[in-house]
VOVEX-100937 format. One record per residue: residue number from 1; residue in one letter; x, y, z negated of N, C-alpha, C in turn. Coordinates in pm, 1 decimal, m for minus. Atoms other than C-alpha are relative to their C-alpha. Example, Ala and Ser with C-alpha at 12.3 -4.5 7.8 and 13.67 -1.06 7.14 Angstrom:
% residues 2
[1,a,[89.0,m119.0,0.0],[1230.0,m450.0,m780.0],[90.0,120.0,0.0]],
[2,s,[m82.0,m119.0,6.0],[1367.0,m106.0,m714.0],[m77.0,109.0,m73.0]],
This chain:
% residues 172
[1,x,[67.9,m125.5,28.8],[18869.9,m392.3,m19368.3],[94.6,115.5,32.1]],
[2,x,[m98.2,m72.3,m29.1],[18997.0,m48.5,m19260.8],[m71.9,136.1,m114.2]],
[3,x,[47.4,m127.2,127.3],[18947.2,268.2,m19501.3],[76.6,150.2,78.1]],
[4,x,[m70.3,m146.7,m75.4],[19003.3,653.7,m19308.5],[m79.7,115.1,m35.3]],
[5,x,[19.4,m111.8,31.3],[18912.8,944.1,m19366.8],[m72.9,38.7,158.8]],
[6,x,[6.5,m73.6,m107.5],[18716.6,1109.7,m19011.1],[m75.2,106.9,m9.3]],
[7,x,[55.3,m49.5,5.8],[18568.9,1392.7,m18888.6],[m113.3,11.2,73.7]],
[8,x,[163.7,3.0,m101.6],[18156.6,1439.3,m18817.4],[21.7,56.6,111.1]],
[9,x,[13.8,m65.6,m178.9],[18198.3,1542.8,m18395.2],[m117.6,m15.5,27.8]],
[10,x,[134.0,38.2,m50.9],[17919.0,1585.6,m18204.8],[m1.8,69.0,148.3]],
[11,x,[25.3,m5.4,m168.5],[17852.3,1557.0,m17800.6],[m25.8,99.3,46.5]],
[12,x,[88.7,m111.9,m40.8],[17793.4,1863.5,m17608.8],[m37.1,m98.7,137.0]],
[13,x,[m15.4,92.6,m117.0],[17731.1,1723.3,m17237.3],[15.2,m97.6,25.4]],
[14,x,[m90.9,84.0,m13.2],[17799.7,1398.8,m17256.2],[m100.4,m158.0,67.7]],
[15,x,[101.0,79.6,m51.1],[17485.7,1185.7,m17057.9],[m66.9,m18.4,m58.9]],
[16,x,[83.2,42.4,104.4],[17312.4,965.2,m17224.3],[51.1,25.3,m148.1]],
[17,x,[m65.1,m53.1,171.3],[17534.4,1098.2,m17550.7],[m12.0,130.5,m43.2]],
[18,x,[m5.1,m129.0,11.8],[17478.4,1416.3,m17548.2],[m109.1,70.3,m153.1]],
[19,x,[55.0,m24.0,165.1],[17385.8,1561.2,m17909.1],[32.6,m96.2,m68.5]],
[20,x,[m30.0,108.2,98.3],[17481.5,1274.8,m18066.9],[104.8,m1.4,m116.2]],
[21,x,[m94.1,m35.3,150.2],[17698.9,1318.2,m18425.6],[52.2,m131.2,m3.5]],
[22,x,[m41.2,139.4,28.6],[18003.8,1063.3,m18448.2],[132.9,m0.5,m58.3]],
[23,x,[m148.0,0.2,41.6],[18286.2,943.7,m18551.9],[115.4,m78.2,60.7]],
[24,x,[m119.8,144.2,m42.1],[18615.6,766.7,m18400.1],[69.8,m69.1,m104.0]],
[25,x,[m71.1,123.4,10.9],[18763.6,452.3,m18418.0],[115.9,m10.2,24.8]],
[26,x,[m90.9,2.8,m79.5],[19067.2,464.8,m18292.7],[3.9,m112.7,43.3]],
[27,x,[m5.7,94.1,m65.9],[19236.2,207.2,m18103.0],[81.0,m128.4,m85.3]],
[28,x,[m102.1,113.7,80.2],[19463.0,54.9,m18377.4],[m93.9,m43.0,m146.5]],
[29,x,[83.2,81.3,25.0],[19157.9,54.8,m18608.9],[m75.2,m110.1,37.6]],
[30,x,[122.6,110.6,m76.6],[18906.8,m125.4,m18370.7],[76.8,m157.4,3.5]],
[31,x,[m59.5,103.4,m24.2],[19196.6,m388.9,m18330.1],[8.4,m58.8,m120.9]],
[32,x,[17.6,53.6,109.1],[19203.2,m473.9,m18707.9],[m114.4,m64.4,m30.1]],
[33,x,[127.4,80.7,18.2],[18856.4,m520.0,m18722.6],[5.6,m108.0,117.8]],
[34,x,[71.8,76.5,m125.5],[18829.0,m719.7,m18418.6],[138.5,m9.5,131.0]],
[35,x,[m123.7,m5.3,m158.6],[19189.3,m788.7,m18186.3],[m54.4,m32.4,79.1]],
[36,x,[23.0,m3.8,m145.1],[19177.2,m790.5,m17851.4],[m106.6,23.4,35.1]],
[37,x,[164.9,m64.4,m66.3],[18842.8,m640.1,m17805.8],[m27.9,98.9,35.6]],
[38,x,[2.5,m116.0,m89.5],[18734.3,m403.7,m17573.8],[m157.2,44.3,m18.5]],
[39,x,[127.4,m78.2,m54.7],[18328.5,m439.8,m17604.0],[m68.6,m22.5,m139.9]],
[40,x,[87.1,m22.4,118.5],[18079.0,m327.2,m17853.0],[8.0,m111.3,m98.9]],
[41,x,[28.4,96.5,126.9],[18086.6,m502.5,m18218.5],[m54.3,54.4,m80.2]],
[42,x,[97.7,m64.0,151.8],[17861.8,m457.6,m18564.2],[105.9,8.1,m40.8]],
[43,x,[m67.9,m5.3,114.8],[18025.6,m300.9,m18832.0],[m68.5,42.9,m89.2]],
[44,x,[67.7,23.1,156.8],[17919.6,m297.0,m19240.9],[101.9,57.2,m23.4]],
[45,x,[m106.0,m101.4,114.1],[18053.7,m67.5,m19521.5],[m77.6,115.6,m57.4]],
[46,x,[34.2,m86.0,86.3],[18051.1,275.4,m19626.1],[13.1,109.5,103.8]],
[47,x,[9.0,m159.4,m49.1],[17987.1,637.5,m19486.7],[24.6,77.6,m126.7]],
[48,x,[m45.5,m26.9,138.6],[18133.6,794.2,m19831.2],[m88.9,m140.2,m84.5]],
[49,x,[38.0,130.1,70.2],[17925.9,627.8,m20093.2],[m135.7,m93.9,103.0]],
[50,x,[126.7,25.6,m47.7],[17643.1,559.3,m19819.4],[m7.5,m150.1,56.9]],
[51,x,[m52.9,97.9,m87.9],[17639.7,170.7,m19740.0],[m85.3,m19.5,149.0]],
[52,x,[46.8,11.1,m137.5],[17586.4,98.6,m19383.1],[21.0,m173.4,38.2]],
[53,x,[5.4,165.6,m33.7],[17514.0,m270.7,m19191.8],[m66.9,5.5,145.3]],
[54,x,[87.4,6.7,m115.3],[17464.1,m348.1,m18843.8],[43.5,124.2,86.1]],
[55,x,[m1.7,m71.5,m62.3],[17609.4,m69.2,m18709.8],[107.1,m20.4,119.7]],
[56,x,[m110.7,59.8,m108.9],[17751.3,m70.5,m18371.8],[88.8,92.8,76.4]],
[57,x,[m121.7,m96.5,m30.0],[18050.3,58.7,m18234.4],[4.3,4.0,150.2]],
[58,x,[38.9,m18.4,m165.7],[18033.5,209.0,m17844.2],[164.8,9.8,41.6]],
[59,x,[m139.2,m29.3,m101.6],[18355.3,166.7,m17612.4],[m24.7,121.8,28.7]],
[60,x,[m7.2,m124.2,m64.6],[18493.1,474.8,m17514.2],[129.3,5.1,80.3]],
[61,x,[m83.0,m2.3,m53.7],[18783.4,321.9,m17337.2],[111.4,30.8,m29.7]],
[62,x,[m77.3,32.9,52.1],[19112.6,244.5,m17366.0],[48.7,m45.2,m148.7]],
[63,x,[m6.0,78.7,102.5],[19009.2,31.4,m17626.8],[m13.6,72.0,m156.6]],
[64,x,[79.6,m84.6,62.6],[18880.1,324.9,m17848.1],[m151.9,21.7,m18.5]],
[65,x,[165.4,17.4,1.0],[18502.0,325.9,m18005.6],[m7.5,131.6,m65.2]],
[66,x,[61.2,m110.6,84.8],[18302.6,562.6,m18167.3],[m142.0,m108.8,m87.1]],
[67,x,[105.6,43.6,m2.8],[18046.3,519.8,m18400.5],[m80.8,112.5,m10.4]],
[68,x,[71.6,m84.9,7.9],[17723.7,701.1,m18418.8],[m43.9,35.1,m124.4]],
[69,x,[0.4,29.8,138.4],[17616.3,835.6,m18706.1],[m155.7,102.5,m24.1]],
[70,x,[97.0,m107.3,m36.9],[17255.0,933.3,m18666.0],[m90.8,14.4,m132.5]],
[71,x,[36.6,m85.4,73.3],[17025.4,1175.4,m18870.0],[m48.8,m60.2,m172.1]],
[72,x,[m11.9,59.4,115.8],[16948.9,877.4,m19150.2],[102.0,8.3,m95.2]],
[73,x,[m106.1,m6.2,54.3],[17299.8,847.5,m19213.9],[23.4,122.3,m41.8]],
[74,x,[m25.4,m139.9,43.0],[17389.3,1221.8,m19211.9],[m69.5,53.4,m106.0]],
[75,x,[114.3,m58.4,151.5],[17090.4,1287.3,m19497.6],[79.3,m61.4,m78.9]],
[76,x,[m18.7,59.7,78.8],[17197.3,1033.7,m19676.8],[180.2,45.0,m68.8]],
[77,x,[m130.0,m70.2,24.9],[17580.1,1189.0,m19692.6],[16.8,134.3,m19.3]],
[78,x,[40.2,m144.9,60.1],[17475.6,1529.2,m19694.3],[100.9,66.0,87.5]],
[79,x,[m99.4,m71.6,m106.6],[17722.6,1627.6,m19405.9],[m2.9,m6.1,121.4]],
[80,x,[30.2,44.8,m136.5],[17708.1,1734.9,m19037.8],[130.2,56.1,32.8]],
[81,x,[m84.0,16.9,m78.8],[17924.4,1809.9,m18793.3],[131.4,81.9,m24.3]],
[82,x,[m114.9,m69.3,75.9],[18258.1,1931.9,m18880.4],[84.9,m10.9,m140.6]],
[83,x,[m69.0,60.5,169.0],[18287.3,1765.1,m19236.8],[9.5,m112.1,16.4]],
[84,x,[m75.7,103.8,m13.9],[18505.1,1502.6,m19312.5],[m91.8,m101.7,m111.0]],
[85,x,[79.0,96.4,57.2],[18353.8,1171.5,m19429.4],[87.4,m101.8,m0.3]],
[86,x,[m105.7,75.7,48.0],[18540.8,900.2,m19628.2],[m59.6,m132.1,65.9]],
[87,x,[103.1,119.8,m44.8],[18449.6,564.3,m19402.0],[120.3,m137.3,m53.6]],
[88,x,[m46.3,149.8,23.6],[18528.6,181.0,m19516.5],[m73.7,m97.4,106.0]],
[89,x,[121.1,29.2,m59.7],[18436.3,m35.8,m19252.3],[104.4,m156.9,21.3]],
[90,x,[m54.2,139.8,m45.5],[18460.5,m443.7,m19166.7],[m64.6,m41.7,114.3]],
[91,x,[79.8,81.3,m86.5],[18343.0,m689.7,m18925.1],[m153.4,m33.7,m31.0]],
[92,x,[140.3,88.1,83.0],[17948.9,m788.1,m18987.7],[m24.0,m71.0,115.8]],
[93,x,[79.3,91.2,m85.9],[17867.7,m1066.6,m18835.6],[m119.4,m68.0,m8.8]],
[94,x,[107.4,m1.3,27.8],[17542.9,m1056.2,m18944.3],[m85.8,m3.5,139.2]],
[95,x,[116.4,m1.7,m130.6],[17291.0,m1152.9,m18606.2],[m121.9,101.0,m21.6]],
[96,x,[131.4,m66.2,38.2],[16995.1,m892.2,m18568.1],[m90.1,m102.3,92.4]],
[97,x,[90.7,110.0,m29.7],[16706.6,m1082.4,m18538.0],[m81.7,138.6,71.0]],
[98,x,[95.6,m100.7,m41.8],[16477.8,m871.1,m18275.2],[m139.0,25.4,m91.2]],
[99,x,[99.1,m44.4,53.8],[16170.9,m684.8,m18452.1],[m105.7,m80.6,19.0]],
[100,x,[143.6,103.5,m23.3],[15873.4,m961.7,m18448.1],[m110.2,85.8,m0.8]],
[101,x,[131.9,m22.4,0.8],[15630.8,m717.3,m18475.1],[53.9,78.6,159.0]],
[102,x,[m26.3,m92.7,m118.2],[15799.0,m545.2,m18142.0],[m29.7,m103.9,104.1]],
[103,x,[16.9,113.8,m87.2],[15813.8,m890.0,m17959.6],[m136.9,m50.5,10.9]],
[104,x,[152.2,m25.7,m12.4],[15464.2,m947.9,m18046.5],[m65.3,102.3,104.0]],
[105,x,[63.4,m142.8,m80.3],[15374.1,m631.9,m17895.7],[62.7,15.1,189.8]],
[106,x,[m62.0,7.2,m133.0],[15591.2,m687.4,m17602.6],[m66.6,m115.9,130.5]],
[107,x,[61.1,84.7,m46.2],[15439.1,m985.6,m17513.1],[m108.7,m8.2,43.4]],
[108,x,[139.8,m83.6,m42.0],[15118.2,m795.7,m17449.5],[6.9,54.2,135.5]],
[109,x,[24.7,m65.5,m112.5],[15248.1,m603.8,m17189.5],[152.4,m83.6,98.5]],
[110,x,[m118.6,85.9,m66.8],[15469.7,m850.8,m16929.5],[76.6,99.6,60.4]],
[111,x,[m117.1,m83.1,m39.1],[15656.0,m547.0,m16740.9],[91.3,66.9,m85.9]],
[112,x,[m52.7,m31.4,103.3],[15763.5,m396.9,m17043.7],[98.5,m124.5,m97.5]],
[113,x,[m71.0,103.4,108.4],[15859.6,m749.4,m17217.2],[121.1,m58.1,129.6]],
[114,x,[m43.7,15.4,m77.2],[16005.7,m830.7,m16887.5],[186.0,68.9,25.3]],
[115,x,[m134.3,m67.2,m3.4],[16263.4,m561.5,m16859.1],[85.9,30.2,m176.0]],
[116,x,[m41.2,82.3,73.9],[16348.0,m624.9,m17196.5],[95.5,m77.9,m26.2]],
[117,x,[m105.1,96.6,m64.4],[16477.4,m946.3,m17141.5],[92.5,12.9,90.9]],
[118,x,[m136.4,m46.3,m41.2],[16689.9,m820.7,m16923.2],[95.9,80.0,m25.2]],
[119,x,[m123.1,m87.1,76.1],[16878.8,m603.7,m17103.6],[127.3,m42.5,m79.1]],
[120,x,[m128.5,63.1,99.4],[17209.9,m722.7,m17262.8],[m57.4,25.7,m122.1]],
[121,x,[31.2,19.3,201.4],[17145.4,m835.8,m17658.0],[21.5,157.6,m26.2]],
[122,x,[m40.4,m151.4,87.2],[17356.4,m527.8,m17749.8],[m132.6,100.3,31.1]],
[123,x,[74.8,m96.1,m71.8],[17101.0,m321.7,m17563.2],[m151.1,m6.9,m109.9]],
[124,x,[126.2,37.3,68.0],[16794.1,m492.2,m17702.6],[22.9,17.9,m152.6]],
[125,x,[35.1,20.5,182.6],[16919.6,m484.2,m18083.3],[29.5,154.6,m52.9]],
[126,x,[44.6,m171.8,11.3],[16905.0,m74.5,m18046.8],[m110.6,19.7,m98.5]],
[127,x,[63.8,m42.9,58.5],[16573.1,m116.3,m18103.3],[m53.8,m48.2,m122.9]],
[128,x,[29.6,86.3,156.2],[16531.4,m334.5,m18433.8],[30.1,78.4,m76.1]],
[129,x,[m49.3,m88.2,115.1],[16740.6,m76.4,m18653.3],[m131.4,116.8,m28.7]],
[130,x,[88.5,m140.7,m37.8],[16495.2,216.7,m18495.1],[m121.9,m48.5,m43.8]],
[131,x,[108.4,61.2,34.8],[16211.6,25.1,m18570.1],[m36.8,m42.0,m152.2]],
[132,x,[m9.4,59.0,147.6],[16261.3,m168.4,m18896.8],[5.9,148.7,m70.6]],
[133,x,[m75.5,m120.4,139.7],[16400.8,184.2,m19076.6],[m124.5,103.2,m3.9]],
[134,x,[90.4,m46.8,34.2],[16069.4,329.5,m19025.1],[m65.2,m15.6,m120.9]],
[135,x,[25.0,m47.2,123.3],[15937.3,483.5,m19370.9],[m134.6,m84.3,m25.9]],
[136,x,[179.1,50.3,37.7],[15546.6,409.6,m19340.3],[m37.5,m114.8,126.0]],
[137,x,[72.8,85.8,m16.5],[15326.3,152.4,m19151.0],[m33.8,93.8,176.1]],
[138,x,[20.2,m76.3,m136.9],[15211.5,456.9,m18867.3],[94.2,0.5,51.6]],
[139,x,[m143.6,m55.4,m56.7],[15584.9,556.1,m18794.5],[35.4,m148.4,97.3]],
[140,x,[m105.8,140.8,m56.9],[15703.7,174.8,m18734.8],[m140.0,m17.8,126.6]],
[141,x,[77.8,m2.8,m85.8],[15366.5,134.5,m18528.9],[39.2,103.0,144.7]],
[142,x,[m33.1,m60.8,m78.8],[15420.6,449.0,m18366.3],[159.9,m23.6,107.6]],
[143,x,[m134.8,72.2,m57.9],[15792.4,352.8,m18248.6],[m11.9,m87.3,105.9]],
[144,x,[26.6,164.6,m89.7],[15689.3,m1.7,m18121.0],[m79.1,43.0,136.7]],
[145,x,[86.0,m66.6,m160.1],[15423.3,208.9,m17855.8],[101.1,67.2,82.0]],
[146,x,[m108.7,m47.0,m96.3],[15726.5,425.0,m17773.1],[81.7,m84.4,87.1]],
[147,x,[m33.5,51.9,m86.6],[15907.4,186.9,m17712.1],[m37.3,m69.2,111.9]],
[148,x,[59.1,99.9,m52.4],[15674.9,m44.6,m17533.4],[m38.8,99.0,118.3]],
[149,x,[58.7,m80.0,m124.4],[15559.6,285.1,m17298.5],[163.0,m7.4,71.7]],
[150,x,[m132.0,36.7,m51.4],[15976.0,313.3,m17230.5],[26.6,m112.5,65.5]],
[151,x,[m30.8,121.1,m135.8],[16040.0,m3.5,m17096.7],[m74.2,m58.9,95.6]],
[152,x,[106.6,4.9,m159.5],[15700.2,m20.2,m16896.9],[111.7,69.2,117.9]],
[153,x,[m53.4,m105.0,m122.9],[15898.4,265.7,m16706.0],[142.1,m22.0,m9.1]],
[154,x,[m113.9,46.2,m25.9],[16207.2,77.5,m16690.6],[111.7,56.6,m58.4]],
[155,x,[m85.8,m61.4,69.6],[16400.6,289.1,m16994.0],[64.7,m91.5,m76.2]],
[156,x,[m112.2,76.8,103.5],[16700.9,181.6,m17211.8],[m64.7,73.5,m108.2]],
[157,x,[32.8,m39.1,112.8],[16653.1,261.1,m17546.1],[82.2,184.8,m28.8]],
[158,x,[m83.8,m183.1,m24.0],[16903.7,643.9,m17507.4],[m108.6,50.3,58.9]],
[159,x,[126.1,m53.4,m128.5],[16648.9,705.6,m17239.6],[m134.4,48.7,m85.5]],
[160,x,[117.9,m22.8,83.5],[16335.7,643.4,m17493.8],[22.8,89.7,m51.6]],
[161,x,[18.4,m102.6,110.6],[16450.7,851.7,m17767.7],[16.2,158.4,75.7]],
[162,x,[28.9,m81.3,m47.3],[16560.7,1106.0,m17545.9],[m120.4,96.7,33.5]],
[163,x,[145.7,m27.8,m52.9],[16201.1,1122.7,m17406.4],[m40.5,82.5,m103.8]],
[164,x,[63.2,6.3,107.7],[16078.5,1140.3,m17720.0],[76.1,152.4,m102.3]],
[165,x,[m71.7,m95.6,53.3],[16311.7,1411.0,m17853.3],[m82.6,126.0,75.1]],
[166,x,[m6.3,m136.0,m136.8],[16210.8,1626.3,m17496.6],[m164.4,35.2,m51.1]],
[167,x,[136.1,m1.4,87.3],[15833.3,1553.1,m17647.4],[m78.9,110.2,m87.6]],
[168,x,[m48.2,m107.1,102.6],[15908.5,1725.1,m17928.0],[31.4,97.9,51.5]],
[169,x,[m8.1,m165.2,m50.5],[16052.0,2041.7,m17822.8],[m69.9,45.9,94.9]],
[170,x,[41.7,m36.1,m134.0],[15797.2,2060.5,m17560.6],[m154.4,45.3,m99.9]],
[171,x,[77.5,m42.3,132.6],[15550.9,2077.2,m17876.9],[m14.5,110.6,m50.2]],
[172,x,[m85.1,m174.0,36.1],[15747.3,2354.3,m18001.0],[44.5,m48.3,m183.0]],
């Protein structure tokens, strides 16, 4: 387990990262949790008192991660970008089991379930967190169509929400 103190950053420009609220890893943390590793792992713990599971940590090279720390988390801590947040974090080697009601639904439409399957695990277990943490019955529904219109059109899961963000402000 590692215990630090960081501070909430957040992306200006940064591709598919851009807006995104996070925190580093450094390189001599990431190696405690996990030596000699260079590519994405889950980590479990704490965001102050907030516990977290399943969360995954993005290379940022030279063996430095970040994690993300999106708008669930931040409510739930009551701090954005610029305040310091007390993190505890371990290994979880907890497997995400993909969303059954998403795979169901995927299986409906073969280009969509198609590209899918091709996506590296890490890629595919994006959308289980995004899915599952939906509040009501419409929301998690609604999600599963997003996603399922996204990977018709050959999107990663950054790509979807993006969309879906641009949606929104296009709303007003």
């Amino acid at each position: 387990m590692v215990a630090f103190n960081a501070i909430l950053k957040k992306f200006g420009q940064q591709g598919e990262k851009t807006g995104w609220t996070y925190i580093d890893v450094t390189v001599d943390m990431a190696q405690q949790l996990m030596p000699g590793n260079k590519r994405s792992f889950r980590v479990k713990g704490k965001l102050d008192a907030h516990k977290i599971a399943g969360v995954a940590t993005i290379p940022m090279g030279e063996g430095a991660f970040i994690i993300a720390v999106n708008a669930t988390m931040r409510k739930a801590i009551k701090k954005r970008q610029g305040e310091i947040v007390k993190v505890c974090l371990e290994l979880d080697k907890q497997e995400v089991e993909p969303s059954a009601d998403l795979i169901a639904c995927l299986k409906e439409e073969p280009n969509a379930y198609k590209h899918f399957q091709g996506l590296p695990k890490s890629h595919q277990n994006y959308f289980t967190p995004w899915i599952e943490s939906a509040k009501t019955p419409n929301t998690k529904a609604k999600r599963i169509a997003q996603a399922i219109n996204g990977l018709e059109k050959g999107a990663q899961f950054g790509e979807v929400i993006r969309e879906i963000k641009r949606q929104k402000e296009a709303l007003g």
